[in-house]
C-alpha positions as CSV (number, residue, x, y, z in Angstrom):
1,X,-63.2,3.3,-28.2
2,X,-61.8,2.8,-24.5
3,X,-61.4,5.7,-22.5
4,X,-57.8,7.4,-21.5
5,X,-58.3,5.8,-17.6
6,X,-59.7,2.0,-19.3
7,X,-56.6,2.5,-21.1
8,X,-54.2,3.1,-18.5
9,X,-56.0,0.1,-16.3
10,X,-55.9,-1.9,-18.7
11,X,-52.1,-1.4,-19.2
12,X,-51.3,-1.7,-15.4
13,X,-53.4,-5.0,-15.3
14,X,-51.5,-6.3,-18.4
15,X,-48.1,-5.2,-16.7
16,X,-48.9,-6.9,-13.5
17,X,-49.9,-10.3,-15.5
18,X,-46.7,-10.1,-17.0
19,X,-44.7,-9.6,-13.7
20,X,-46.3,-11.9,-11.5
21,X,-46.1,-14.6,-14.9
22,X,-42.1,-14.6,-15.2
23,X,-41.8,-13.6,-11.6
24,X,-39.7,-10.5,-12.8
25,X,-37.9,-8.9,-9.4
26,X,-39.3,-5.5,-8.6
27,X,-36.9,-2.6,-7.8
28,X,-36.1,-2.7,-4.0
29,X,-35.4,0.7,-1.9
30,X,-34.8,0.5,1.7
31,X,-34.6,3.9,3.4
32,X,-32.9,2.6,6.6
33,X,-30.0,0.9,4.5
34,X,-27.1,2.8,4.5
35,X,-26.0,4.5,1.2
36,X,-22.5,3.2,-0.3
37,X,-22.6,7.2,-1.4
38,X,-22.7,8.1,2.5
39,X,-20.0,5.6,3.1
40,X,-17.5,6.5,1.0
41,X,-18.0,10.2,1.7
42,X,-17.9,9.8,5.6
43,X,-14.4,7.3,5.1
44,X,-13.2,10.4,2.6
45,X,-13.3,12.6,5.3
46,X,-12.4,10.7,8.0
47,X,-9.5,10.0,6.2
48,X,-8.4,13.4,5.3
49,X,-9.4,14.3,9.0
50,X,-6.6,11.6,10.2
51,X,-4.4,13.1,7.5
52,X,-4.1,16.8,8.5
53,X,-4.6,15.7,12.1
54,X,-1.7,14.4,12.5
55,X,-2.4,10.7,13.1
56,X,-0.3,9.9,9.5
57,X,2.8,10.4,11.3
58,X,1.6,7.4,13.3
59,X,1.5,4.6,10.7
60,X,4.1,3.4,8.3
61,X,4.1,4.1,4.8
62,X,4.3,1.3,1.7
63,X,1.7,1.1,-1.0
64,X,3.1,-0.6,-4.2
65,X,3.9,1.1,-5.6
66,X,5.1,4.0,-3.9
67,X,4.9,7.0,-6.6
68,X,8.2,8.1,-5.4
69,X,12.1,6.6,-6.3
70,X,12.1,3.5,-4.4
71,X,15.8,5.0,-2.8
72,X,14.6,7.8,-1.0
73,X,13.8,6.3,2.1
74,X,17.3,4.3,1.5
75,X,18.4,7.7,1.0
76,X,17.1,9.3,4.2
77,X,18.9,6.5,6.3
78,X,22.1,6.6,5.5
79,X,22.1,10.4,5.8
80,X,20.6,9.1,9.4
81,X,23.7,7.1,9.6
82,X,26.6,9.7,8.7
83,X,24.5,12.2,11.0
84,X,24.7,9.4,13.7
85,X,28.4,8.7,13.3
86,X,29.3,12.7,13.1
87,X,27.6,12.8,16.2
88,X,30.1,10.0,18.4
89,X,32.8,11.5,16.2
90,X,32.0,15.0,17.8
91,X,31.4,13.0,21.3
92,X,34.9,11.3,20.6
93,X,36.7,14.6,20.4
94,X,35.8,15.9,23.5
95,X,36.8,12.8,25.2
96,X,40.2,13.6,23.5
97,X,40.5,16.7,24.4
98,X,39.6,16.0,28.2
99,X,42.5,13.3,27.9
100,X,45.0,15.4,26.0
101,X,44.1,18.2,29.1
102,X,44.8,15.7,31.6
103,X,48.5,14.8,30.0
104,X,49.2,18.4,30.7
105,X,48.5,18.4,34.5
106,X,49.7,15.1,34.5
107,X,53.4,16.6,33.6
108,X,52.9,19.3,36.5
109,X,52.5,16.4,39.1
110,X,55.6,14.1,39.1
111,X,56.0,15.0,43.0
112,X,52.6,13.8,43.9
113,X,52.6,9.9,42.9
114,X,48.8,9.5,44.4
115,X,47.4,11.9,42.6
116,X,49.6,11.3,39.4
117,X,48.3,7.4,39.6
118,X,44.3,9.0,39.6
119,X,44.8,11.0,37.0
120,X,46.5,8.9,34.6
121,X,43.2,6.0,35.6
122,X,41.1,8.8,34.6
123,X,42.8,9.6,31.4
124,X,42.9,5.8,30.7
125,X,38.5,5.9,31.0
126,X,38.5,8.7,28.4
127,X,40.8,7.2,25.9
128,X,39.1,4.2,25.9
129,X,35.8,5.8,25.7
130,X,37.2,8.1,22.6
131,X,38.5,4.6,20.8
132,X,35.3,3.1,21.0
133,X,33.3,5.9,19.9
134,X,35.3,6.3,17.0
135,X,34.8,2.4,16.7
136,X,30.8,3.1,16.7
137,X,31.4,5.8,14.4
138,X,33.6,4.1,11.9
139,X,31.1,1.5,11.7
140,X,28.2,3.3,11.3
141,X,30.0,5.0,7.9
142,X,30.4,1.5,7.0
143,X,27.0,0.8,7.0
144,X,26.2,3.9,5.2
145,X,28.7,3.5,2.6
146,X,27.7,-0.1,1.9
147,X,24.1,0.6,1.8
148,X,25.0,3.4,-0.5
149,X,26.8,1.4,-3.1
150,X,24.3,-1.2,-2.6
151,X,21.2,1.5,-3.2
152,X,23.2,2.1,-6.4
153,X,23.2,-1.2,-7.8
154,X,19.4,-2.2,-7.2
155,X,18.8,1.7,-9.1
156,X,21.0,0.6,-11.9
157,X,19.4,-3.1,-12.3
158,X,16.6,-2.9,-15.4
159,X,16.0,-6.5,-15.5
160,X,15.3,-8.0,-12.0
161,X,16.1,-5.1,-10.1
162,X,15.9,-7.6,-6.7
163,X,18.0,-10.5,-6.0
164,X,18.3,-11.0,-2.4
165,X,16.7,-10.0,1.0
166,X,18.8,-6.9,0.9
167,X,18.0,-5.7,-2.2
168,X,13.9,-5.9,-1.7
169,X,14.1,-4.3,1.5
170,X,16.3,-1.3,-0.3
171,X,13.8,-1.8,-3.4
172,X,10.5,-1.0,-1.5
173,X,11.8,1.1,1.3
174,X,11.0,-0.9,4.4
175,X,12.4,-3.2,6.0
176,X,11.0,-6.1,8.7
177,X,8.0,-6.4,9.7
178,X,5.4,-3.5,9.1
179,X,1.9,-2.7,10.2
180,X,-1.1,-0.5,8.6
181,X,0.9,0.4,5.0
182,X,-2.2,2.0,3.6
183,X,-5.6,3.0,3.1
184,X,-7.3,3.3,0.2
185,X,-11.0,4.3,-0.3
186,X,-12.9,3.4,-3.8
187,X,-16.3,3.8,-5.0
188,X,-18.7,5.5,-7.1
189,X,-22.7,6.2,-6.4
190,X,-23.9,3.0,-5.3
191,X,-21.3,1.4,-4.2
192,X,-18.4,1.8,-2.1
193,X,-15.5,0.0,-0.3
194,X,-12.3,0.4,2.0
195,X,-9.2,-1.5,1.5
196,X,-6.4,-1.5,4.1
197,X,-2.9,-3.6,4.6
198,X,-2.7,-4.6,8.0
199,X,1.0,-6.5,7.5
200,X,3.7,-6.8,5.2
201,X,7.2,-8.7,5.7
202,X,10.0,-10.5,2.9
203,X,11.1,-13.4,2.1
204,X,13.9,-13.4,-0.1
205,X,12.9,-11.3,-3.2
206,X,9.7,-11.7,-2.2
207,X,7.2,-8.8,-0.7
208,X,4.6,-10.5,1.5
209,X,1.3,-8.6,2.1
210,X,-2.0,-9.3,4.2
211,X,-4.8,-6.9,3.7
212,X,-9.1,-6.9,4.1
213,X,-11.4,-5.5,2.0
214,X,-14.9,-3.8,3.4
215,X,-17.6,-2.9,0.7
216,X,-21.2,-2.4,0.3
217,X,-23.3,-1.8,-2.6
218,X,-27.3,-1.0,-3.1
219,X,-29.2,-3.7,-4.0
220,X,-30.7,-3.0,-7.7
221,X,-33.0,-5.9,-7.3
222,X,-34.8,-7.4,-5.0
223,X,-32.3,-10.2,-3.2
224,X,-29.2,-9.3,-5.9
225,X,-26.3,-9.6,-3.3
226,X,-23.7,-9.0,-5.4
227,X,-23.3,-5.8,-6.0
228,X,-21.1,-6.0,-2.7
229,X,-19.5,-9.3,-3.2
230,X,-18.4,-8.1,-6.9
231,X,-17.0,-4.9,-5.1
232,X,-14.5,-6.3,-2.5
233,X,-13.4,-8.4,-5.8
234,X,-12.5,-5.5,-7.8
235,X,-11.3,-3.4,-4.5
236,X,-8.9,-6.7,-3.5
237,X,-10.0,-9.7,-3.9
238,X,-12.4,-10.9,-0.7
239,X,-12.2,-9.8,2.8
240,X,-9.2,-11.5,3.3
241,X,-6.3,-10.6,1.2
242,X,-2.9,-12.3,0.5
243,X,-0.6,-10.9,-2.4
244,X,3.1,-11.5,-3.2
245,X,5.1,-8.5,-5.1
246,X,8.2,-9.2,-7.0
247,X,9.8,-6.1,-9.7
248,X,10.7,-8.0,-12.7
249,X,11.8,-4.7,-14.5
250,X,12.2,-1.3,-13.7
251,X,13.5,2.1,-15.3
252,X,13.2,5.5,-13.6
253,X,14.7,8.6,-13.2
254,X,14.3,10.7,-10.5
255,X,13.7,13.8,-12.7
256,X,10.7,12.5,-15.3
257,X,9.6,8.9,-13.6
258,X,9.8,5.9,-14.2
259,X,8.4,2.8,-15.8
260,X,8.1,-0.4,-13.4
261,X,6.3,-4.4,-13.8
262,X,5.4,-6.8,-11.3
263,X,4.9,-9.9,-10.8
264,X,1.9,-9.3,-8.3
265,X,-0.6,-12.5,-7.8
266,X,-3.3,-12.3,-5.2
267,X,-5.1,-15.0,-3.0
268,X,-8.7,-13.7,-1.5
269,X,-10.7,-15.4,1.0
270,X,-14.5,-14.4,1.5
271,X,-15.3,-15.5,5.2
272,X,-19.2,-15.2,6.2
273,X,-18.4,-14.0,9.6
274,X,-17.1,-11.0,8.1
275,X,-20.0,-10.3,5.5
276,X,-20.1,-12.5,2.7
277,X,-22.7,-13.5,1.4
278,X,-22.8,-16.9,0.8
279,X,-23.0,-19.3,4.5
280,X,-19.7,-21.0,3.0
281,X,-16.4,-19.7,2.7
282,X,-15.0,-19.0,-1.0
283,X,-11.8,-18.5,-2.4
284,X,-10.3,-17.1,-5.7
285,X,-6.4,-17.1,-7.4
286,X,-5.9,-14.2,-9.3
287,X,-2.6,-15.0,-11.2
288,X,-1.5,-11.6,-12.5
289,X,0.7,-8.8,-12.7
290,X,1.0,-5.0,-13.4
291,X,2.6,-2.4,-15.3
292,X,2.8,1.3,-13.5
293,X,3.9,4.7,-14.8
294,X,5.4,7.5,-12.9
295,X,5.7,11.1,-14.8
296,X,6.7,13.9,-12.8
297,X,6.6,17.6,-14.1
298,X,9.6,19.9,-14.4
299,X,9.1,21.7,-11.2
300,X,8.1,18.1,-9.6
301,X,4.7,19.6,-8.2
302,X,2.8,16.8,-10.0
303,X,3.6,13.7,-10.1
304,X,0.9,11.6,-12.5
305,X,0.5,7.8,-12.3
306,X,-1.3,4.9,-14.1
307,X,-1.3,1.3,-14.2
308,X,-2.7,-1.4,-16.0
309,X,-2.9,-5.3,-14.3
310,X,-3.9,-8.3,-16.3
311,X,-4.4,-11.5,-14.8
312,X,-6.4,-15.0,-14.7
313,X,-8.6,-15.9,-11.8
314,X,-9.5,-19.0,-10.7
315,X,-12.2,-19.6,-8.2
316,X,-14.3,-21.8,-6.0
317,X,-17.6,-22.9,-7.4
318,X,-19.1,-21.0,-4.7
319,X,-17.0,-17.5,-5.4
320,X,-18.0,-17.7,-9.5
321,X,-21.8,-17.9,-7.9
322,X,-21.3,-15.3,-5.1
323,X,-20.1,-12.4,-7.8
324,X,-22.8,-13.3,-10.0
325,X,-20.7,-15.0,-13.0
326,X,-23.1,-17.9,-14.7
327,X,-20.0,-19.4,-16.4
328,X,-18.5,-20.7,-13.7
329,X,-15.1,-21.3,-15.1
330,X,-12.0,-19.1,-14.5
331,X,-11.5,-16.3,-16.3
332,X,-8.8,-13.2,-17.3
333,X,-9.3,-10.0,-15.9
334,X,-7.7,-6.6,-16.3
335,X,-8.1,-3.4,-14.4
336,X,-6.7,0.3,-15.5
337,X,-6.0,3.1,-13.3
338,X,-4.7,7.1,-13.5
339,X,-4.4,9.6,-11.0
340,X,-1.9,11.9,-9.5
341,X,-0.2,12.5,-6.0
342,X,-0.9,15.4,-4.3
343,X,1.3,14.8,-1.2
344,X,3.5,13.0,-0.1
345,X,1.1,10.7,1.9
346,X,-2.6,11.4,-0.1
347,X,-3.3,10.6,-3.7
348,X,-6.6,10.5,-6.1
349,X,-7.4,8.3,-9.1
350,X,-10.1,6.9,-11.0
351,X,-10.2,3.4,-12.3
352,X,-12.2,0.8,-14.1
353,X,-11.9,-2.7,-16.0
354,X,-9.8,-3.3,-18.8
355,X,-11.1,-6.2,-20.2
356,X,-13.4,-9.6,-18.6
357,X,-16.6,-11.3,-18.7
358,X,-19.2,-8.6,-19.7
359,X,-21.1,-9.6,-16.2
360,X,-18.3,-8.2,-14.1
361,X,-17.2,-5.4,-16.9
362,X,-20.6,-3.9,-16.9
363,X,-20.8,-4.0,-13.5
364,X,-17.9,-2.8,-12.8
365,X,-17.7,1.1,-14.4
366,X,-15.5,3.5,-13.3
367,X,-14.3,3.7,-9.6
368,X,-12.7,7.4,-7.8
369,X,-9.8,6.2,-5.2
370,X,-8.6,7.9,-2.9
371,X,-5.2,6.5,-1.1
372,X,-3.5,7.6,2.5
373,X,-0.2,6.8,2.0
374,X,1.2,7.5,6.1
């Protein structure tokens, strides 16, 4: 009978036969390679550092959604607007009442023609500056009241709440052109990523967005590259992202939530020169939309959220290689996600896939999010 050590040799021997045979890829640790772990934790607090530093108040806010009635910003600027026109109103009064005290001197000074001809120029400046403040002001409560009854309407729609320009820049709160709309931080322990939106304009019903997508992932085995690859996939879509946002039903209320879907389908790029891994650029359709819930407690402290998306992707024969899918045909995906607000401008969630090609599912698991929404 072999000895307990011939044994043991004899069983590493065999195991190395058997590696070296069917070239099986050994485990591959490298100290000096930054954790994803470390990544995400360091962007976690240098995003709640920016956060309670101030450096919010900087950036515009728009994530879609926005866990809050789409009106409030609406809201908020046309009591902006009746503010402004109280304001020339008050400005207009005192112009009226310096021309209403000149009439009076102006009736003490028949005798003095000169000085009766100044005074009555003067008076003439300040009535003409009181009618055209009240002109500024009576068109600024235009404004507010036609923003106001058109606020209404989009709130009222259920079915296609936007049909014009007007209506999507009153929908999602913004309006024009807008820079940095959010930052969102995803990841779990090997992996990590950071998504932001760098722009976002209309056209017609349409919201336009452009955002990037940084991850990194450990390497499980020894030149397995897409543990990174398959995360700016699930975080966005590539490096480079295009999406397109239209409402195609929503019902809230402003006491208990709401209940919204999207039309929301995505375009990402993968470039090399910003870390793929592949020496050619790949690209990937992800024709989808979403479904999100808001419910907000009685004393509206918490306000929960969840969303599901479902959509079919279509890639380059390059992108299907890159994230590791054999197939190499397109596919449907679908993501789920909960989480709550806690401010007005930071939220937390978890999320994970819905439903795929078991590659990417498996791969996938369950992610902790973390949005700053200036």
């Amino acid at each position: 009978m072999p000895t307990r050590r011939k044994r043991l040799c004899h069983s590493y021997v065999l195991r190395s036969k058997i590696r070296r045979e069917f070239k099986t890829p050994m485990i591959n640790y490298n100290p000096n390679t930054l954790n994803p772990v470390t990544l995400f934790l360091c962007c976690l607090v240098v995003a709640i550092t920016f956060f309670f530093s101030g450096f919010s108040n900087k950036l515009y806010s728009q994530i879609l959604p926005n866990y809050e009635s789409h009106t409030s910003m609406m809201e908020h600027q046309i009591i902006k607007l009746r503010a402004q026109a109280d304001s020339i109103e008050g400005k207009a009064g005192d112009f009226k009442a310096g021309a209403d005290s000149l009439q009076n001197k102006l009736d003490t000074l028949k005798d003095n023609p000169t000085l009766l001809k100044s005074l009555e120029g003067y008076q003439y400046v300040l009535l003409k500056m009181y009618n055209d403040h009240m002109s500024q002001a009576e068109e600024l409560k235009y404004k507010a009241d036609s923003l106001t009854e058109r606020t209404n309407l989009v709130a009222k729609r259920i079915f296609l709440p936007v049909r014009s320009l007007e209506d999507a820049q009153i929908f999602f709160g913004k309006s024009g052109l807008s820079t940095l709309q959010c930052i969102v931080v995803s990841g779990w322990i090997d992996r990590g990523s950071i998504y932001a939106e760098l722009f976002s304009d209309y056209i017609w019903v349409f919201r336009l967005g452009l955002g990037t997508v940084f991850a990194n992932a450990e390497e499980v085995h020894l030149g397995d590259t897409t543990g990174a690859d398959m995360q700016r996939f699930f975080a966005g879509g590539g490096n480079v992202v295009f999406n397109s946002a239209v409402p195609l039903f929503c019902m809230q209320n402003s006491n208990y939530g709401g209940l919204f879907m999207y039309a929301l389908p995505k375009f990402g790029l993968d470039l090399p020169v910003l870390g793929s891994t592949t020496d050619k650029i790949t690209n990937n359709f992800d024709i989808g939309g979403e479904i999100h819930g808001i419910l907000i407690s009685i004393a509206q402290k918490f306000k929960f959220f969840g969303h599901i998306r479902a959509g079919y992707v279509i890639g380059s024969s390059n992108f299907y290689q890159m994230i590791g899918y054999n197939d190499k045909r397109p596919f449907g995906f679908g993501q789920w996600g909960v989480g709550c607000k806690l401010t007005s401008s930071l939220s937390i969630s978890i999320s994970g896939a819905l439903f795929g090609p078991k590659p990417l599912t498996n791969k996938f698991g369950v992610m902790l999010n973390v949005s700053l929404i200036p």
